[in-house]
GUGU-925709 format. One record per residue: residue in one letter; residue number from 1; x, y, z of N, C-alpha, C, O, CB in turn. Coordinates in steps of 0.02 Angstrom, whole numbers, plus 50000, padded with zeros to 5 digits. Atoms other than C-alpha are relative to their C-alpha. Glycine has a CB too. Layout:
# residues N
- A / NUM / X / Y / Z / X / Y / Z / X / Y / Z / X / Y / Z / X / Y / Z
...
END
This chain:
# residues 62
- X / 1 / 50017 / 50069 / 50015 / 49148 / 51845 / 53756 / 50051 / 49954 / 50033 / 50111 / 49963 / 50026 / 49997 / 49988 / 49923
- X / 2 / 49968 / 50022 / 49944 / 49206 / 51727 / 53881 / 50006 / 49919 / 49958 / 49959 / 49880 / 49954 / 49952 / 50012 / 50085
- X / 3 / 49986 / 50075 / 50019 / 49302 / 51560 / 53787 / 50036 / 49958 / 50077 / 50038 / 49897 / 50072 / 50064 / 50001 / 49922
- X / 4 / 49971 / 50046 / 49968 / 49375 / 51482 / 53917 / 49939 / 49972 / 50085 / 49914 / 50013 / 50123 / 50084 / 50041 / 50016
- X / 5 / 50055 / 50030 / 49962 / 49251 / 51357 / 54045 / 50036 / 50021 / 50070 / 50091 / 50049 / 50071 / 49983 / 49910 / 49986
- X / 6 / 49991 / 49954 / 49936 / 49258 / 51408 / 54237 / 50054 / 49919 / 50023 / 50048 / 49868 / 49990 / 49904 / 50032 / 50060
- X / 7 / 49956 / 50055 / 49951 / 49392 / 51276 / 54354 / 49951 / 49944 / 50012 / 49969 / 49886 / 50022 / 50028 / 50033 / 50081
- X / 8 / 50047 / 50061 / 49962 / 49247 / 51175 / 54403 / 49991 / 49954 / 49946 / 50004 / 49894 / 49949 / 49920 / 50025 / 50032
- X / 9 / 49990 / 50015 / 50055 / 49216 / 51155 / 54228 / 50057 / 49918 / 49974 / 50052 / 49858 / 49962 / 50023 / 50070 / 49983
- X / 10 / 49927 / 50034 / 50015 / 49393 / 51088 / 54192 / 50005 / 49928 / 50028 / 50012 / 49870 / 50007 / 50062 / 50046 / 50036
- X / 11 / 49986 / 50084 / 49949 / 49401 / 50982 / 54360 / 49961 / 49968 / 49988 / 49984 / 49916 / 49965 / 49999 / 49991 / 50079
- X / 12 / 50016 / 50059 / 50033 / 49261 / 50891 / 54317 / 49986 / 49982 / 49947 / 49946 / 49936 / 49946 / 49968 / 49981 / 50015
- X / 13 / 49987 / 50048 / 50055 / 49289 / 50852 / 54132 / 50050 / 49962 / 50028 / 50032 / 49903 / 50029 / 50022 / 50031 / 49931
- X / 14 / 49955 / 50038 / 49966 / 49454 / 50785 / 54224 / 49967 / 49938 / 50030 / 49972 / 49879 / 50012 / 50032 / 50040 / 50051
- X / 15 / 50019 / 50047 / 49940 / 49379 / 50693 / 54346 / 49972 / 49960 / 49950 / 49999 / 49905 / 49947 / 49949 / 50025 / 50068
- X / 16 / 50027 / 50013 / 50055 / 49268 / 50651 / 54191 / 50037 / 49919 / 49959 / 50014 / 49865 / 49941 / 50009 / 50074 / 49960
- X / 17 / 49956 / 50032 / 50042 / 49426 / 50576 / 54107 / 50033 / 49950 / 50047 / 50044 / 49893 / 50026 / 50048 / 50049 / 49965
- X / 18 / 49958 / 50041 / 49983 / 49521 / 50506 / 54246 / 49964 / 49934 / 50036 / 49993 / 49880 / 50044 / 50047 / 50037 / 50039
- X / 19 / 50015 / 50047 / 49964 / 49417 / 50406 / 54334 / 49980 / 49922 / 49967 / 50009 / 49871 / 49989 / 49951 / 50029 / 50036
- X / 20 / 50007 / 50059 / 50075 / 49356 / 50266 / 54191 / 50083 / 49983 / 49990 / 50111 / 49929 / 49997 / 49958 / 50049 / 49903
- X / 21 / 49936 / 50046 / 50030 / 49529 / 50259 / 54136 / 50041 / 49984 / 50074 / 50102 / 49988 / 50070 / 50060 / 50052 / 49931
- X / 22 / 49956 / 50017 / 49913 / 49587 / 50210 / 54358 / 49966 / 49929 / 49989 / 50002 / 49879 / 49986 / 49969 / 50056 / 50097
- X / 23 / 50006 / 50049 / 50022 / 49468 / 50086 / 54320 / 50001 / 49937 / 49955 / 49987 / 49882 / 49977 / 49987 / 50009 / 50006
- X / 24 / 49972 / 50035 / 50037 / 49519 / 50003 / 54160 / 50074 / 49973 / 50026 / 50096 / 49916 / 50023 / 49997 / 50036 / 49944
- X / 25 / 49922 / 50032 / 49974 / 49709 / 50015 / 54245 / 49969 / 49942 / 50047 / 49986 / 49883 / 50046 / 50061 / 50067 / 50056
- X / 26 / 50002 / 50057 / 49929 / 49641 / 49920 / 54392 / 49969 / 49923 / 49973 / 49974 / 49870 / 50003 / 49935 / 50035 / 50074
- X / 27 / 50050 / 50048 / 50008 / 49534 / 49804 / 54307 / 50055 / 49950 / 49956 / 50054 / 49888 / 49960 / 49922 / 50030 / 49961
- X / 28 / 49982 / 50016 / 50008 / 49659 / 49780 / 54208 / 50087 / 49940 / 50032 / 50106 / 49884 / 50014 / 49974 / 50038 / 49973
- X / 29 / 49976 / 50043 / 49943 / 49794 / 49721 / 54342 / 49990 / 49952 / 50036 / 50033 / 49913 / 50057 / 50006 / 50019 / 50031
- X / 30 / 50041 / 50060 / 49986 / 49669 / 49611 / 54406 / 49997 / 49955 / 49967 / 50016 / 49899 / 49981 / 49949 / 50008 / 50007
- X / 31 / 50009 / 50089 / 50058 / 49632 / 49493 / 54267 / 50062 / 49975 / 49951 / 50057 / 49942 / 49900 / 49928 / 50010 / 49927
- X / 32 / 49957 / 50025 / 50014 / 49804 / 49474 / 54240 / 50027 / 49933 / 50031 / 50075 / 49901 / 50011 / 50029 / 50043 / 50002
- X / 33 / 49961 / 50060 / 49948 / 49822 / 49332 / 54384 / 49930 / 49973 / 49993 / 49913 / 49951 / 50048 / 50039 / 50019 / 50094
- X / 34 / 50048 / 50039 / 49978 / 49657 / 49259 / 54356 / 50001 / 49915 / 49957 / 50024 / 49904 / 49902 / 49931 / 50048 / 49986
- X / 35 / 49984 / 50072 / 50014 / 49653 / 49069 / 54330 / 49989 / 49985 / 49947 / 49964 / 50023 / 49906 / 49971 / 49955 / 50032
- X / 36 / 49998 / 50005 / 50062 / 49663 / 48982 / 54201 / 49929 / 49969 / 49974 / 49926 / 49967 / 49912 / 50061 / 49963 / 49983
- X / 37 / 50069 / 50006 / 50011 / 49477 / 48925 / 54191 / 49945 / 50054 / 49989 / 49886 / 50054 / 49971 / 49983 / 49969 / 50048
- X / 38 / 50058 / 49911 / 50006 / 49417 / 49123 / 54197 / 50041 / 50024 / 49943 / 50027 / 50082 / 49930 / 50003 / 50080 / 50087
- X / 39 / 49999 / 49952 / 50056 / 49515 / 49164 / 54035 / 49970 / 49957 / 49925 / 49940 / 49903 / 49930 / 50086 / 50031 / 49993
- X / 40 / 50049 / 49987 / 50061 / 49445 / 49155 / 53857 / 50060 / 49951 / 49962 / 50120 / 49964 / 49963 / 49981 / 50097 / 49968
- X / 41 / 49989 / 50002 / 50043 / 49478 / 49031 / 53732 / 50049 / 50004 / 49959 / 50015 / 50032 / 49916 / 49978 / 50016 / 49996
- X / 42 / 49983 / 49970 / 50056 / 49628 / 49059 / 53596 / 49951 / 49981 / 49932 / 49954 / 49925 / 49906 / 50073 / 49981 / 49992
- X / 43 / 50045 / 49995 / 50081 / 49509 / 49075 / 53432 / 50057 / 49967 / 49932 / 50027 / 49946 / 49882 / 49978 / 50111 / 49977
- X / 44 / 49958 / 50026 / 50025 / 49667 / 49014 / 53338 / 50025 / 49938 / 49981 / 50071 / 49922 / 50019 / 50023 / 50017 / 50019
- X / 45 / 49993 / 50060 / 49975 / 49686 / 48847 / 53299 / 50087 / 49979 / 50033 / 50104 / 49936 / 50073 / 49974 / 49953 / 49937
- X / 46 / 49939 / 50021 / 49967 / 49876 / 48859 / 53326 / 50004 / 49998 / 50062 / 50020 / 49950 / 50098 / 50045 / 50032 / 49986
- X / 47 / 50020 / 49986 / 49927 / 49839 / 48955 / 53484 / 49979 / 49955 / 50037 / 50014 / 49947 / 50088 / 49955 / 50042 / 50008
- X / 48 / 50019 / 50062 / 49969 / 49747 / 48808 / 53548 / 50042 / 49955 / 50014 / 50033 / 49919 / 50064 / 49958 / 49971 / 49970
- X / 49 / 49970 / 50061 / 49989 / 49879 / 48693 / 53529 / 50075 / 50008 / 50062 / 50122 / 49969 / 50073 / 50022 / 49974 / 49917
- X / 50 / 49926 / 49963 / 49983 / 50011 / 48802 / 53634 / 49975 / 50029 / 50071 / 49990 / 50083 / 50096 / 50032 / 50071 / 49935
- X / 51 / 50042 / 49975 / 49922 / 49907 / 48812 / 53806 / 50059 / 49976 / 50035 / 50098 / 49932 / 50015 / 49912 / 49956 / 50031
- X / 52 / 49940 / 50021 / 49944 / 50028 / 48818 / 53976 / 50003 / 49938 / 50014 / 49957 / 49907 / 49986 / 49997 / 50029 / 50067
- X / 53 / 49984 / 50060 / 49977 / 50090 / 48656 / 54052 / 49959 / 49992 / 50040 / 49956 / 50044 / 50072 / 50056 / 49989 / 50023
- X / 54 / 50051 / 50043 / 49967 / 49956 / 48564 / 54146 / 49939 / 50047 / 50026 / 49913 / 50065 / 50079 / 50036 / 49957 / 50064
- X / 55 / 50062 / 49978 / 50009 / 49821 / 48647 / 54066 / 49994 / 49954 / 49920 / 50035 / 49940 / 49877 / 49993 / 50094 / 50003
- X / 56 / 50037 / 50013 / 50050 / 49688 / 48571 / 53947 / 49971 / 50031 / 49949 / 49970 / 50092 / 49949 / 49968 / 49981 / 50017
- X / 57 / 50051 / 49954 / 50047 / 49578 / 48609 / 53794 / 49945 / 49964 / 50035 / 49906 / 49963 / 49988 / 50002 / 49994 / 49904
- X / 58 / 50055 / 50010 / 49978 / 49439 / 48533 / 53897 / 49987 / 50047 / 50054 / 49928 / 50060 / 50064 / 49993 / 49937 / 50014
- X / 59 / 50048 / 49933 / 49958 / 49418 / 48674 / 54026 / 49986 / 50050 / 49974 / 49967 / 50096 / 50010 / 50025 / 50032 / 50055
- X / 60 / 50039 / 49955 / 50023 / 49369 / 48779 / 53909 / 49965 / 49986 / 49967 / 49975 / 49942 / 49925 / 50017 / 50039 / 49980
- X / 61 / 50065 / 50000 / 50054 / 49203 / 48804 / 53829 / 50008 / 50015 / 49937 / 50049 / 50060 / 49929 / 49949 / 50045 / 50015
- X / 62 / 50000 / 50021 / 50069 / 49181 / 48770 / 53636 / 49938 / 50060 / 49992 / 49912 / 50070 / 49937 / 49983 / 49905 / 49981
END
């Protein structure tokens, strides 16, 4: 009785695993520099009041 899956097996659950999480890294590196009109909202009202220097609460959507 044969427990263990064959190499191909293995490599692609791997491949399985790594590739989704290359893209979360990357995706995530990316929308670290994106402007300040492409991010979201603080939901907070404090948050709101504590936006960077010569940024508004009018470029973002309500």
């Amino acid at each position: 009785m044969k427990r263990v899956p064959s190499i191909s097996v293995l490599f692609s659950t791997g491949l399985c695993v790594v590739i989704p999480m290359l893209f979360y890294w990357v995706s995530n590196k990316m929308r670290r520099h994106d402007p300040p009109w492409r991010q979201e909202q603080p939901k907070d009202p404090i948050q709101r009041t504590m936006l960077p220097a010569g940024s508004s609460n009018d470029q973002y959507e309500e």
